[in-house]
N, CA, C and O atoms as CSV, one atom per row, in Angstrom:
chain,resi,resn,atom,element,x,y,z
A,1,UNK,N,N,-19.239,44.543,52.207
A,1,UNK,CA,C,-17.830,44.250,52.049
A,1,UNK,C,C,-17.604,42.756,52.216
A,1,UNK,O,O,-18.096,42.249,53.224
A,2,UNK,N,N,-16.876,41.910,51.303
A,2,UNK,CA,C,-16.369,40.724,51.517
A,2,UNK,C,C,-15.997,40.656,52.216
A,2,UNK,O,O,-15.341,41.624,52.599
A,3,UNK,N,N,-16.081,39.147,53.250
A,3,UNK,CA,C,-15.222,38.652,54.346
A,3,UNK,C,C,-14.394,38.531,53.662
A,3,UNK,O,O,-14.590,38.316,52.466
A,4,UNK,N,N,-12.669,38.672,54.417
A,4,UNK,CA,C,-11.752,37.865,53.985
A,4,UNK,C,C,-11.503,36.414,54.459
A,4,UNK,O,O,-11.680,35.958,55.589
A,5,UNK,N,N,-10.867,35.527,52.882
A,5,UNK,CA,C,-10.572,34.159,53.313
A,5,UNK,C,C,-9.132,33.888,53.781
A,5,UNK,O,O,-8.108,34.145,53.147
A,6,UNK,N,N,-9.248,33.197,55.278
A,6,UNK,CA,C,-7.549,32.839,55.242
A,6,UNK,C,C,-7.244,31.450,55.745
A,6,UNK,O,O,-7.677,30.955,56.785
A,7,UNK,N,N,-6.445,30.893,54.869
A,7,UNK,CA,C,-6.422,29.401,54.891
A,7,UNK,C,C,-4.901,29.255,55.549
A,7,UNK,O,O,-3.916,29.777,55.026
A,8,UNK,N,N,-4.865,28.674,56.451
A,8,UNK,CA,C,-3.676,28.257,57.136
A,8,UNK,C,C,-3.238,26.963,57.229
A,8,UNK,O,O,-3.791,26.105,57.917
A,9,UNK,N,N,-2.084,26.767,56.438
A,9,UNK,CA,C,-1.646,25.391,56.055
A,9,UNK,C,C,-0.792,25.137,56.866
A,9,UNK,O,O,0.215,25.822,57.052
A,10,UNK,N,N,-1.239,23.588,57.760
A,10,UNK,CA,C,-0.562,23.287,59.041
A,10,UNK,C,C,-1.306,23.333,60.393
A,10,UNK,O,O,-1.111,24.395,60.985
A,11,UNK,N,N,-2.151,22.414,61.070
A,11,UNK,CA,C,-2.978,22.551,61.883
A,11,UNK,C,C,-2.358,21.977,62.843
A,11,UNK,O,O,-2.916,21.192,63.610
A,12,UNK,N,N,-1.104,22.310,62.914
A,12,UNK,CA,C,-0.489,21.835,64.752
A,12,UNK,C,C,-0.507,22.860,66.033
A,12,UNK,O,O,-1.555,23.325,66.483
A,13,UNK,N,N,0.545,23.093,66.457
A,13,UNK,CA,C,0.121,23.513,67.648
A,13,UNK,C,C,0.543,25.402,66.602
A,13,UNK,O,O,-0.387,26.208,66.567
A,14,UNK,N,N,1.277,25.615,66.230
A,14,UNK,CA,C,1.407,26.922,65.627
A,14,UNK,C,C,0.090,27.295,64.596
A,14,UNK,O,O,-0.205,28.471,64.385
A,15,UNK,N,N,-0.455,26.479,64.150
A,15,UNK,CA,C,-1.506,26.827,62.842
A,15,UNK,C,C,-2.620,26.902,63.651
A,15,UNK,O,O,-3.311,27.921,63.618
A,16,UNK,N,N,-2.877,26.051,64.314
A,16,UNK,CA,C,-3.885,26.014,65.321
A,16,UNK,C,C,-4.014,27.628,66.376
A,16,UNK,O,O,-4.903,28.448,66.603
A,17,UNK,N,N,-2.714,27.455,66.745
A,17,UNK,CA,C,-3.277,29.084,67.582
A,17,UNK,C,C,-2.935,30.137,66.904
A,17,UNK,O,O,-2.884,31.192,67.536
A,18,UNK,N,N,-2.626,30.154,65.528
A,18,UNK,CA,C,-2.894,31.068,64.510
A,18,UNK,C,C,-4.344,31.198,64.559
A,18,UNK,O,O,-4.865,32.134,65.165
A,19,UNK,N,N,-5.198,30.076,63.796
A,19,UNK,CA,C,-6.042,30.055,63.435
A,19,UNK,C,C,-7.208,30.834,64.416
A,19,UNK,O,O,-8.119,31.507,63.934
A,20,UNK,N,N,-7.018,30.626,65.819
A,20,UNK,CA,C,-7.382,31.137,67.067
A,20,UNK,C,C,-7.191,32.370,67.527
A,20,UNK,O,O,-7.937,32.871,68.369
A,21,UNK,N,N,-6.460,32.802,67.159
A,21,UNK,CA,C,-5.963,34.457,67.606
A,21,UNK,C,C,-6.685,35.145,66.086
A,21,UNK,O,O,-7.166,36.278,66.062
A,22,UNK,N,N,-6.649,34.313,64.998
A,22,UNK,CA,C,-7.576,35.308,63.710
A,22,UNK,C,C,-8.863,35.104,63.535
A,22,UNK,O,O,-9.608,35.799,62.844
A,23,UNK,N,N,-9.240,33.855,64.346
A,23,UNK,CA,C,-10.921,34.118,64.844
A,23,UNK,C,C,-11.175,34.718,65.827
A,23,UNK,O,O,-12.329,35.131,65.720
A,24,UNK,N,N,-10.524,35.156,67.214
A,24,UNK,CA,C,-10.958,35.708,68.394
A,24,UNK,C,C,-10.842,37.272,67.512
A,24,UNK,O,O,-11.726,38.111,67.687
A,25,UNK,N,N,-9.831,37.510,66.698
A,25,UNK,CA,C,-9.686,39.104,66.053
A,25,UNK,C,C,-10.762,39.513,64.971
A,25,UNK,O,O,-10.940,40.676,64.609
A,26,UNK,N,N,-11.707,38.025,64.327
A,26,UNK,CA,C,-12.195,38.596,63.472
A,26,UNK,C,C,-12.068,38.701,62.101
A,26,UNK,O,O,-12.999,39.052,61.376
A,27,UNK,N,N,-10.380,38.262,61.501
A,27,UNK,CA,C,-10.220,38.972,60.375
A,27,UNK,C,C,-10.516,38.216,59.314
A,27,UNK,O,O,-10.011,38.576,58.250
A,28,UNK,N,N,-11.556,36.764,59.310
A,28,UNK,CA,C,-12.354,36.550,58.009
A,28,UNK,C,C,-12.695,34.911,58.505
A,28,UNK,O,O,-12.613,34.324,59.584
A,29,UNK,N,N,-12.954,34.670,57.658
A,29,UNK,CA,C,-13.346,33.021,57.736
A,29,UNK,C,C,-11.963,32.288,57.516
A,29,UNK,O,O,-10.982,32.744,56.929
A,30,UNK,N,N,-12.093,31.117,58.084
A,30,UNK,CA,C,-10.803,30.617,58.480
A,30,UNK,C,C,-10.529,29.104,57.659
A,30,UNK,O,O,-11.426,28.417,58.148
A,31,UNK,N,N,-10.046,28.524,57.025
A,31,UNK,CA,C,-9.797,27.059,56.416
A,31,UNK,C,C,-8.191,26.688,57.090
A,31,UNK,O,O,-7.180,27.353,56.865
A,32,UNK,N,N,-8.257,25.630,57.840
A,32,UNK,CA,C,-7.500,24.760,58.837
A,32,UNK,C,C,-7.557,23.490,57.851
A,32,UNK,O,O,-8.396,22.646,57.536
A,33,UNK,N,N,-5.754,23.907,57.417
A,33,UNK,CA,C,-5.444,22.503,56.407
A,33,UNK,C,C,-4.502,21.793,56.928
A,33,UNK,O,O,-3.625,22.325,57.609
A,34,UNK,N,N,-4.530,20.639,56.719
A,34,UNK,CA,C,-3.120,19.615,57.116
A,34,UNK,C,C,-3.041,18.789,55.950
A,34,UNK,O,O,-3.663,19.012,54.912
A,35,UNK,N,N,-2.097,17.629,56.183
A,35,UNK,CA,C,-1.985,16.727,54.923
A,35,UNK,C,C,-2.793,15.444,55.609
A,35,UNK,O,O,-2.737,15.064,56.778
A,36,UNK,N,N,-3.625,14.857,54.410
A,36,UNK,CA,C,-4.563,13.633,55.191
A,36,UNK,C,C,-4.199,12.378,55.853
A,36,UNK,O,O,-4.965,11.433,56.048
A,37,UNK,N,N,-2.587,12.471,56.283
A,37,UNK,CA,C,-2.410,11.261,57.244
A,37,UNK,C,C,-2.834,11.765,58.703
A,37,UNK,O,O,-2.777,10.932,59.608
A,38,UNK,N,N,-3.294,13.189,59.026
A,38,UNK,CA,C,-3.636,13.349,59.982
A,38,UNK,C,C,-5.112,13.214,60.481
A,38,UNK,O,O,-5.511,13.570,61.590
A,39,UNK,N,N,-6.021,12.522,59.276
A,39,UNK,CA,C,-7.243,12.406,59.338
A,39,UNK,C,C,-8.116,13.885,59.934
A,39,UNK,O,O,-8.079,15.075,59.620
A,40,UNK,N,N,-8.974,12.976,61.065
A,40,UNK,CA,C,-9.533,14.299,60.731
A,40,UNK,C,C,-9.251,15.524,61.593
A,40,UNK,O,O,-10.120,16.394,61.651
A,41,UNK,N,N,-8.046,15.676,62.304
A,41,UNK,CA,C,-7.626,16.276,62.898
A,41,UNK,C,C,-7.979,17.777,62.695
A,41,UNK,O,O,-8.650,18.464,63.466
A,42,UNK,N,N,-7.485,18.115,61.677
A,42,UNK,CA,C,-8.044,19.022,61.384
A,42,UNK,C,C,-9.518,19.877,61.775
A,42,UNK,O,O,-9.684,21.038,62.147
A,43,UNK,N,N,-10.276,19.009,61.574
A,43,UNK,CA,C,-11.750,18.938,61.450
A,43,UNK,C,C,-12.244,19.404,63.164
A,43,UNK,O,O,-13.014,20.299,63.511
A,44,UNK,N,N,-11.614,18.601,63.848
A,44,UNK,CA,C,-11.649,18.482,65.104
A,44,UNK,C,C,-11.382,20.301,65.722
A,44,UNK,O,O,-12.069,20.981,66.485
A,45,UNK,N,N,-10.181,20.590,65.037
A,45,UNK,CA,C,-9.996,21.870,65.688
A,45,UNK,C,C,-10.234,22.764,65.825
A,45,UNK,O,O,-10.209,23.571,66.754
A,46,UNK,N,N,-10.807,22.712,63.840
A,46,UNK,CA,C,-11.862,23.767,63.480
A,46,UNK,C,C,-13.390,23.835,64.077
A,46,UNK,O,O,-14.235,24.712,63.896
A,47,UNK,N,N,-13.482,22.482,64.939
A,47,UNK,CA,C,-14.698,22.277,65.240
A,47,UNK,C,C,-14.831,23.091,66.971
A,47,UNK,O,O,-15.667,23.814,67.511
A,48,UNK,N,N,-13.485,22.474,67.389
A,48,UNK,CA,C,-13.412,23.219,68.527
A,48,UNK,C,C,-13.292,24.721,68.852
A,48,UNK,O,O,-13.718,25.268,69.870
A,49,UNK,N,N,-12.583,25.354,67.724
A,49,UNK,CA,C,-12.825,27.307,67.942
A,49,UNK,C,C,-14.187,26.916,67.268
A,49,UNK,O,O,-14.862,27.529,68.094
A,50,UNK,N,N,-14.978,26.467,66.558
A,50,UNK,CA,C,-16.148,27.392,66.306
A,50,UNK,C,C,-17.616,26.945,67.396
A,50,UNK,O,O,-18.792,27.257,67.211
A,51,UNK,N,N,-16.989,26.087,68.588
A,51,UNK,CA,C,-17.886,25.887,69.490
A,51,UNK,C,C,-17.697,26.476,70.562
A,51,UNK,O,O,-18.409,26.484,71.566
A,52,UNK,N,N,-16.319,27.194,70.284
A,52,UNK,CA,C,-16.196,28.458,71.546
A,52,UNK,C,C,-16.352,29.877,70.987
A,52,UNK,O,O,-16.069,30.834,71.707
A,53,UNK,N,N,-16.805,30.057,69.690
A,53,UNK,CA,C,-16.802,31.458,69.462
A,53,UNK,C,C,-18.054,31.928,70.135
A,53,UNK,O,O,-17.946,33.126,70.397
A,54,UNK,N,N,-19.343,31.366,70.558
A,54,UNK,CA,C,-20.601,32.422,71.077
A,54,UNK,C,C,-20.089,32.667,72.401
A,54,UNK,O,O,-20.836,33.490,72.931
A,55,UNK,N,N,-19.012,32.277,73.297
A,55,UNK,CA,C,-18.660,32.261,74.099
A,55,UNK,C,C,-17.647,33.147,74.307
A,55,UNK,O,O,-17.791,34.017,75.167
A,56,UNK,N,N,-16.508,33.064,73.578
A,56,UNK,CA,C,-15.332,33.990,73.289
A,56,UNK,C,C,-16.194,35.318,72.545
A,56,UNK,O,O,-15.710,36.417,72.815
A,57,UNK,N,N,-17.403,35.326,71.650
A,57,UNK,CA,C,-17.822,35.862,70.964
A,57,UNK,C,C,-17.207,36.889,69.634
A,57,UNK,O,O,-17.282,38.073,69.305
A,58,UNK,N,N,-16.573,35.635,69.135
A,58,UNK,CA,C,-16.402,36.522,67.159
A,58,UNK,C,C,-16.993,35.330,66.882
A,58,UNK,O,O,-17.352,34.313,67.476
A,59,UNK,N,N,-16.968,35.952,65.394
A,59,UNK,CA,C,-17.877,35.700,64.121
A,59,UNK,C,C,-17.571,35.178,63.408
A,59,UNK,O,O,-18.416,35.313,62.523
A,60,UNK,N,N,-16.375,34.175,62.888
A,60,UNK,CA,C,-15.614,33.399,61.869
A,60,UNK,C,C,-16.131,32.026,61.884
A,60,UNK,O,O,-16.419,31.286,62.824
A,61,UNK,N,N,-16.200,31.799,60.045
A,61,UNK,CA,C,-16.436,30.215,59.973
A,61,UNK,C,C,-15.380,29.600,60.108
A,61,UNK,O,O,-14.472,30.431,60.080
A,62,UNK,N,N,-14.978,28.565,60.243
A,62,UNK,CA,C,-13.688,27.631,60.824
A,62,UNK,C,C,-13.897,26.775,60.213
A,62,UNK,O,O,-15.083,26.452,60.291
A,63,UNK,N,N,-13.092,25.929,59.329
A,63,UNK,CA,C,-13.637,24.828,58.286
A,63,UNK,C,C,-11.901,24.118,58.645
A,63,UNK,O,O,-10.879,24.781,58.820
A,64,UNK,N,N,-12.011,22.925,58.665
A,64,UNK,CA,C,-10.779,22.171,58.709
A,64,UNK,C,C,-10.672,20.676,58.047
A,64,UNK,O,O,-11.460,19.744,58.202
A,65,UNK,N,N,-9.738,20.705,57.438
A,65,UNK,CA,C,-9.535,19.897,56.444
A,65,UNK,C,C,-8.627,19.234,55.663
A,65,UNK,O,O,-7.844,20.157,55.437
A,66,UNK,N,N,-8.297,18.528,55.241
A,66,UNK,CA,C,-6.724,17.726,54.574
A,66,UNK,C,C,-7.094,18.203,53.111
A,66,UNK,O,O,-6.315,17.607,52.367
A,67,UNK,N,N,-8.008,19.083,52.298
A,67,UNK,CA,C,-8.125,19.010,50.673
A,67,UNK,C,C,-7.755,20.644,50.402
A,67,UNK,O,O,-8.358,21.708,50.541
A,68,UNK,N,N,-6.938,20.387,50.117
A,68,UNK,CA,C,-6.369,22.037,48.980
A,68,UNK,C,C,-7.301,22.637,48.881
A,68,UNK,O,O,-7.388,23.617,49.621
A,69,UNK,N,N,-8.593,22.305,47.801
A,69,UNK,CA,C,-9.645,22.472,47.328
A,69,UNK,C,C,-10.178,23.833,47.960
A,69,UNK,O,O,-10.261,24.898,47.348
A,70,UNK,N,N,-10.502,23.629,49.203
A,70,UNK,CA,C,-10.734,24.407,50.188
A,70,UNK,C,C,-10.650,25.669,50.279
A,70,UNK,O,O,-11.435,26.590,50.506
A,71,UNK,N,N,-9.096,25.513,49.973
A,71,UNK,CA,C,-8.357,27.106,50.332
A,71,UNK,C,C,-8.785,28.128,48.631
A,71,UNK,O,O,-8.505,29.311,48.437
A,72,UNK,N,N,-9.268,27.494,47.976
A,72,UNK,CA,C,-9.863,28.287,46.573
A,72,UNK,C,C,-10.481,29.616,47.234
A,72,UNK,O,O,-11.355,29.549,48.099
A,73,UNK,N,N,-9.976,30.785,46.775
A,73,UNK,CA,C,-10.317,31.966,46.316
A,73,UNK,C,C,-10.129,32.878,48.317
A,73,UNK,O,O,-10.853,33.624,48.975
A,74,UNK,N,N,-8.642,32.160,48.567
A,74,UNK,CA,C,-7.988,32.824,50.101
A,74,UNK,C,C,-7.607,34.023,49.384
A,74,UNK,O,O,-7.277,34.155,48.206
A,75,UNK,N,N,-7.743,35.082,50.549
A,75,UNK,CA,C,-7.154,36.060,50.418
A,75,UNK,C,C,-5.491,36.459,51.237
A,75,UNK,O,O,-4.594,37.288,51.081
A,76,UNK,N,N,-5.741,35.490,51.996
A,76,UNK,CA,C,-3.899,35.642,52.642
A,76,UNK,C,C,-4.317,33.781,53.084
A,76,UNK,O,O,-5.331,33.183,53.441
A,77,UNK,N,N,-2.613,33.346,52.746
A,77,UNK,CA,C,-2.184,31.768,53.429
A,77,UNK,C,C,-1.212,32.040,54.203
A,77,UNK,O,O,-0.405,32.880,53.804
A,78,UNK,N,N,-1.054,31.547,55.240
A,78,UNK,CA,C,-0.577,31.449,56.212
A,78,UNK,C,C,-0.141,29.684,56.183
A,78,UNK,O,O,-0.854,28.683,56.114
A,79,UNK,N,N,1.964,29.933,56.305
A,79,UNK,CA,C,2.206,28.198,55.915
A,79,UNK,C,C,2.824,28.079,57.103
A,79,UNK,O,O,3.818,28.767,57.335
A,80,UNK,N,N,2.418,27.351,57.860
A,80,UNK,CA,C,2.993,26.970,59.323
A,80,UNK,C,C,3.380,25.478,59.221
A,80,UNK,O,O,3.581,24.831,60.249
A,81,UNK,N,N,3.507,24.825,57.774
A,81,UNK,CA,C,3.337,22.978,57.887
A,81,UNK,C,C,4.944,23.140,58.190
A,81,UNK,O,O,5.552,24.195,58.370
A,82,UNK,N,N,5.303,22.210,58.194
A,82,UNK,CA,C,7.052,21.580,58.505
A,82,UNK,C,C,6.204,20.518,60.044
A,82,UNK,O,O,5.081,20.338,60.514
A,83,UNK,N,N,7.721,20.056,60.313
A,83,UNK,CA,C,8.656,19.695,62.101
A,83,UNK,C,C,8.887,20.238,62.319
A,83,UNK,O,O,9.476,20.954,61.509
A,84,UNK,N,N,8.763,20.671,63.684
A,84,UNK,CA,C,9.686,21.339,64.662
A,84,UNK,C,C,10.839,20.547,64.915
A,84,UNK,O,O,10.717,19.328,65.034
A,85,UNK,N,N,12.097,21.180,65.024
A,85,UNK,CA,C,12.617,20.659,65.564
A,85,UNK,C,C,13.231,20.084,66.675
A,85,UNK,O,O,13.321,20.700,67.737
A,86,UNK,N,N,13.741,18.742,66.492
A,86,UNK,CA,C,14.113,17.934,68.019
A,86,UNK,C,C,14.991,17.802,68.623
A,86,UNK,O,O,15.781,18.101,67.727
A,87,UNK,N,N,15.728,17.556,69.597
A,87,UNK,CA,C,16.650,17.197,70.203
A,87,UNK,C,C,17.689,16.511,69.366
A,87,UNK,O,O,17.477,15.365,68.968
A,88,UNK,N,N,19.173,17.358,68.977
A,88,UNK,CA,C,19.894,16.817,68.619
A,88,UNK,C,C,19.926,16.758,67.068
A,88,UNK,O,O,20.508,15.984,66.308
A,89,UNK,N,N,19.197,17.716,66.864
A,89,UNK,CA,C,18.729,17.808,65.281
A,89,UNK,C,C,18.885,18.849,65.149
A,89,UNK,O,O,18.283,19.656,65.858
A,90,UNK,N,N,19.959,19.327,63.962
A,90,UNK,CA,C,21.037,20.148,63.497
A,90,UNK,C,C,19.852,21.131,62.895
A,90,UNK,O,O,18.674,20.829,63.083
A,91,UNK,N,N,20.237,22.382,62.126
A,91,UNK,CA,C,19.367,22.790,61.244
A,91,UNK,C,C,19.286,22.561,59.866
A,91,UNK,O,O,18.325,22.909,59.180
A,92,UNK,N,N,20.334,21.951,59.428
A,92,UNK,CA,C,20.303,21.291,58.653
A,92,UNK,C,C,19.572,20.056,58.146
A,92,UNK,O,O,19.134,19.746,57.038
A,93,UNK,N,N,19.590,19.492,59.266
A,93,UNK,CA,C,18.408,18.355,59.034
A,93,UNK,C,C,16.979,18.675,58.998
A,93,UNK,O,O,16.135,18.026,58.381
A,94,UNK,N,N,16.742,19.852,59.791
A,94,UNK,CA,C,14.987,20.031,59.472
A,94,UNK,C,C,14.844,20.846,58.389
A,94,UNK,O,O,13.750,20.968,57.838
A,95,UNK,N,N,16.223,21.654,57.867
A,95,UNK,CA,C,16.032,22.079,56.906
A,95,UNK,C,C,15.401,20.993,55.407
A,95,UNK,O,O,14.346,21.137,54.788
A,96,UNK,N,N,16.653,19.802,55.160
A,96,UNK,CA,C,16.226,19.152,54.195
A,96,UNK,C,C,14.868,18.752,54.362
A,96,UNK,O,O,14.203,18.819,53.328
A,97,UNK,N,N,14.147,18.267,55.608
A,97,UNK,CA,C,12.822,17.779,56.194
A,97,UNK,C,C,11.769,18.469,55.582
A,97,UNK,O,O,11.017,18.095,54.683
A,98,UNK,N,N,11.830,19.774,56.336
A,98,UNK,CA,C,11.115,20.695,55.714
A,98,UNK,C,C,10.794,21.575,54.504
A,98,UNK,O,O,9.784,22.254,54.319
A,99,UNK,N,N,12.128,21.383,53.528
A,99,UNK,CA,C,12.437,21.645,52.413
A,99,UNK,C,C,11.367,21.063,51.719
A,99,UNK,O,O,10.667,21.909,51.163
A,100,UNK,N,N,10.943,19.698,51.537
A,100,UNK,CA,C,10.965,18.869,51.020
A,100,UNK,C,C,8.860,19.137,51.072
A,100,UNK,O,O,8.161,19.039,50.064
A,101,UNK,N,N,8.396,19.415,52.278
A,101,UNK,CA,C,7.389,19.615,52.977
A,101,UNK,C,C,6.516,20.995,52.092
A,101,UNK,O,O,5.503,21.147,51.408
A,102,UNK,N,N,7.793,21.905,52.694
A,102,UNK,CA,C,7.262,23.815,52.111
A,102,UNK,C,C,7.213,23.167,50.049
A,102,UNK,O,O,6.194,23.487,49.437
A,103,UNK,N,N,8.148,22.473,49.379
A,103,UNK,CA,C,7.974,22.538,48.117
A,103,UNK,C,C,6.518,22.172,47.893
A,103,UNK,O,O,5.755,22.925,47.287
A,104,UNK,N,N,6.164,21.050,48.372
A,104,UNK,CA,C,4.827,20.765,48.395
A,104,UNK,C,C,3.689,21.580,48.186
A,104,UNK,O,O,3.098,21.943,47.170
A,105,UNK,N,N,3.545,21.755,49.258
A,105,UNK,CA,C,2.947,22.470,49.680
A,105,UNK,C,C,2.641,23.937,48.995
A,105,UNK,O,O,1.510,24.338,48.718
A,106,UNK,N,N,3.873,24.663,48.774
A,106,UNK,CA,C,4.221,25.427,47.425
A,106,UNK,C,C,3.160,25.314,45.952
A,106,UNK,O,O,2.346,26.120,45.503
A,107,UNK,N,N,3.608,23.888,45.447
A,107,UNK,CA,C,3.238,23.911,44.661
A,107,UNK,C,C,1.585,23.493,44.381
A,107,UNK,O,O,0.952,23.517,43.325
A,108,UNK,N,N,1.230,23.171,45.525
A,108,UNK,CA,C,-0.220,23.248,46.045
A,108,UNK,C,C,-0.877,24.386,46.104
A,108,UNK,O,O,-1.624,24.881,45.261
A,109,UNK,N,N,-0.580,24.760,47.089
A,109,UNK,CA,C,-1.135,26.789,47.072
A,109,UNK,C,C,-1.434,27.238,45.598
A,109,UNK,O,O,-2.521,27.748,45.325
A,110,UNK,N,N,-0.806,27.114,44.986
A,110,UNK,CA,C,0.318,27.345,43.431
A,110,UNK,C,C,-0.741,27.389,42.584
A,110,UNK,O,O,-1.130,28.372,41.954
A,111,UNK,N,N,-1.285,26.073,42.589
A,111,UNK,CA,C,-2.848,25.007,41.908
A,111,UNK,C,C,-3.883,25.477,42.297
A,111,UNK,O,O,-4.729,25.692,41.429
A,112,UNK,N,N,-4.113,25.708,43.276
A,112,UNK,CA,C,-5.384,26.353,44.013
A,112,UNK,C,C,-5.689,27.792,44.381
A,112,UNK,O,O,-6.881,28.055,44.538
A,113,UNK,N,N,-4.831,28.737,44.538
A,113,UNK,CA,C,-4.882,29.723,45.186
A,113,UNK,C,C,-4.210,30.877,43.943
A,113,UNK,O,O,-3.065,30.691,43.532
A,114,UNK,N,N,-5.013,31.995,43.449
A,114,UNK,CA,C,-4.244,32.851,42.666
A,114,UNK,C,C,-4.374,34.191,43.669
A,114,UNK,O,O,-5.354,34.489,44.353
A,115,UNK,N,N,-3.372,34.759,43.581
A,115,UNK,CA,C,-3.323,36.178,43.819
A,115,UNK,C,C,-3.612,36.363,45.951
A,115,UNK,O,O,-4.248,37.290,46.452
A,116,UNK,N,N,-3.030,35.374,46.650
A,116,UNK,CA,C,-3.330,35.631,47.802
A,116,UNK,C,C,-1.609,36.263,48.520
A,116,UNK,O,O,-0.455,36.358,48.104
A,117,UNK,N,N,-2.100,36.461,49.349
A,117,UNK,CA,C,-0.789,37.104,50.101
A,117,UNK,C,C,-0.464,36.146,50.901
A,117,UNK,O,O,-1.267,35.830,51.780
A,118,UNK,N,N,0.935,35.386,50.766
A,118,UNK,CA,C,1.324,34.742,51.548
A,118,UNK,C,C,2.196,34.326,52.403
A,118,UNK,O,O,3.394,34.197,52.150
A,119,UNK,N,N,1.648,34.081,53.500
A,119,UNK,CA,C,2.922,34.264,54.972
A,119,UNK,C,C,3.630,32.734,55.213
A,119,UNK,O,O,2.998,31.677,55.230
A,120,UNK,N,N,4.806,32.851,55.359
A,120,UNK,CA,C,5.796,32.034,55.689
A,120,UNK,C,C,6.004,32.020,57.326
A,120,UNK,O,O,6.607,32.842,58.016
A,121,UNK,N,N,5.407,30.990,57.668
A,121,UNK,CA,C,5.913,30.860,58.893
A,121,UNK,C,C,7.218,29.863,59.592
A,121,UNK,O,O,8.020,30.065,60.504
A,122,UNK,N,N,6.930,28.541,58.524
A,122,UNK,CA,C,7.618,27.454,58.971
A,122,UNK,C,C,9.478,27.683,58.879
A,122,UNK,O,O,10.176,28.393,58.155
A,123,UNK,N,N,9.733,26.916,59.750
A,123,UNK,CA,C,11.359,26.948,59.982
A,123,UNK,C,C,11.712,26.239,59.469
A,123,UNK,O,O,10.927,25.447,58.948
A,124,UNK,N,N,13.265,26.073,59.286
A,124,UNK,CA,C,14.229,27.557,59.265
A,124,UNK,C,C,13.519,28.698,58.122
A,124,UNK,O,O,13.415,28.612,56.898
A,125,UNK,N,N,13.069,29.836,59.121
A,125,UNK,CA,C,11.956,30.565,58.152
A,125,UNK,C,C,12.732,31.060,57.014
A,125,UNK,O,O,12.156,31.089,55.926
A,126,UNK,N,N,14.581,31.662,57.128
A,126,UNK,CA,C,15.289,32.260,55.760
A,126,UNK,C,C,15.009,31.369,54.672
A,126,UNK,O,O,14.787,31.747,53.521
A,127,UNK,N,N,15.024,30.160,55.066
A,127,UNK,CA,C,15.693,29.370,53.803
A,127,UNK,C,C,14.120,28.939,53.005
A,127,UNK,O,O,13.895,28.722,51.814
A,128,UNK,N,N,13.248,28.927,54.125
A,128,UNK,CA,C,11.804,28.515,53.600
A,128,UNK,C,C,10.965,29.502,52.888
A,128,UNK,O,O,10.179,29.168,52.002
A,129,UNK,N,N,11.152,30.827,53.316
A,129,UNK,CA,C,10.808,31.739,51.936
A,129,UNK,C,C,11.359,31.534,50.930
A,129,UNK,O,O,10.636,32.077,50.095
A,130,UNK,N,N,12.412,30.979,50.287
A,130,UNK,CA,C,12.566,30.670,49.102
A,130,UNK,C,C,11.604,29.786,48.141
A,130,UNK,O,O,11.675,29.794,46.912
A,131,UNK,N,N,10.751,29.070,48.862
A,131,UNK,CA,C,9.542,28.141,48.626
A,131,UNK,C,C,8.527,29.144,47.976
A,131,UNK,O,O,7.651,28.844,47.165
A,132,UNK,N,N,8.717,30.002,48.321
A,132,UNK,CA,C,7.543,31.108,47.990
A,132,UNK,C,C,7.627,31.155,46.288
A,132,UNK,O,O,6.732,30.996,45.458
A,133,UNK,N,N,8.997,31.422,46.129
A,133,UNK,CA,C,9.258,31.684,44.659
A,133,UNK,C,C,8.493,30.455,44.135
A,133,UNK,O,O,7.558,31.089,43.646
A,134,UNK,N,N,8.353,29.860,44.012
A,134,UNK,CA,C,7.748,28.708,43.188
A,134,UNK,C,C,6.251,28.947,43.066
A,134,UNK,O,O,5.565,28.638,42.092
A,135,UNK,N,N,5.775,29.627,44.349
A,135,UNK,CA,C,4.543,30.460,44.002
A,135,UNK,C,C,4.363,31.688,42.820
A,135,UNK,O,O,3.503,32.217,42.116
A,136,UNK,N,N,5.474,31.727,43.059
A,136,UNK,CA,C,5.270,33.639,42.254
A,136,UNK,C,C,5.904,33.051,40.503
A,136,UNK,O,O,5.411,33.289,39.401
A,137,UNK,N,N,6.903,32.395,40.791
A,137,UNK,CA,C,7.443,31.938,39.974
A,137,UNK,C,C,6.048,31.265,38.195
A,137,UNK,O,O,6.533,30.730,37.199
């Protein structure tokens, strides 16, 4: 039986312990994406669950990375990218923020990824499933 692939776009503190709770569970090999002003951040995190898995003991590859490329032939994405929001910051404002972020990103998945199942995590989560359509679309 194929592993499943699941690429989780957004390696902060939410993508990150995504990524961690679906390697301690097992449920496939893992690709940890961000956008490349975060260098290799990414890299780092994926490096860190897969130097605690003989320890925690599961079985997932952990690959982390700033290139789309990557996430080729996921079976579920998981989009956790946006801001959180801050102090004094309406929802409106992380809405346009993040608007702007999920389209991206959208149309990335879009390019790279056919036929995966994909989860919306990022906030304001109503308005950010609409991003999806541009997938399906």
């Amino acid at each position: 039986m194929k592993r499943a692939k699941i690429t989780i776009v957004g390696a902060g503190n939410v993508g990150a312990t995504t990524a961690h709770w679906a390697a301690a569970k097992e449920l496939g090999d893992i690709v940890l994406l961000d956008i490349p002003q975060v260098g290799d951040m990414p890299k780092g995190k994926a490096l860190d669950l897969m130097e605690a898995s003989p320890i925690v003991g599961f079985d997932a590859n952990i690959v982390g990375t700033t290139d789309y490329a990557a996430a080729k032939d996921s079976d579920v994405v998981v989009v956790t990218a946006g801001i959180p929001r801050k102090p004094g910051m309406s929802r409106d404002d992380l809405l346009r923020t993040n608007a702007d972020i999920i389209r991206g990103v959208c149309k990335e998945i879009k390019r790279v990824v056919s036929g995966a199942i994909v989860i919306m995590v990022s906030n304001p989560l109503d308005v950010m499933c609409y991003g999806l359509m541009e997938i399906t679309l």
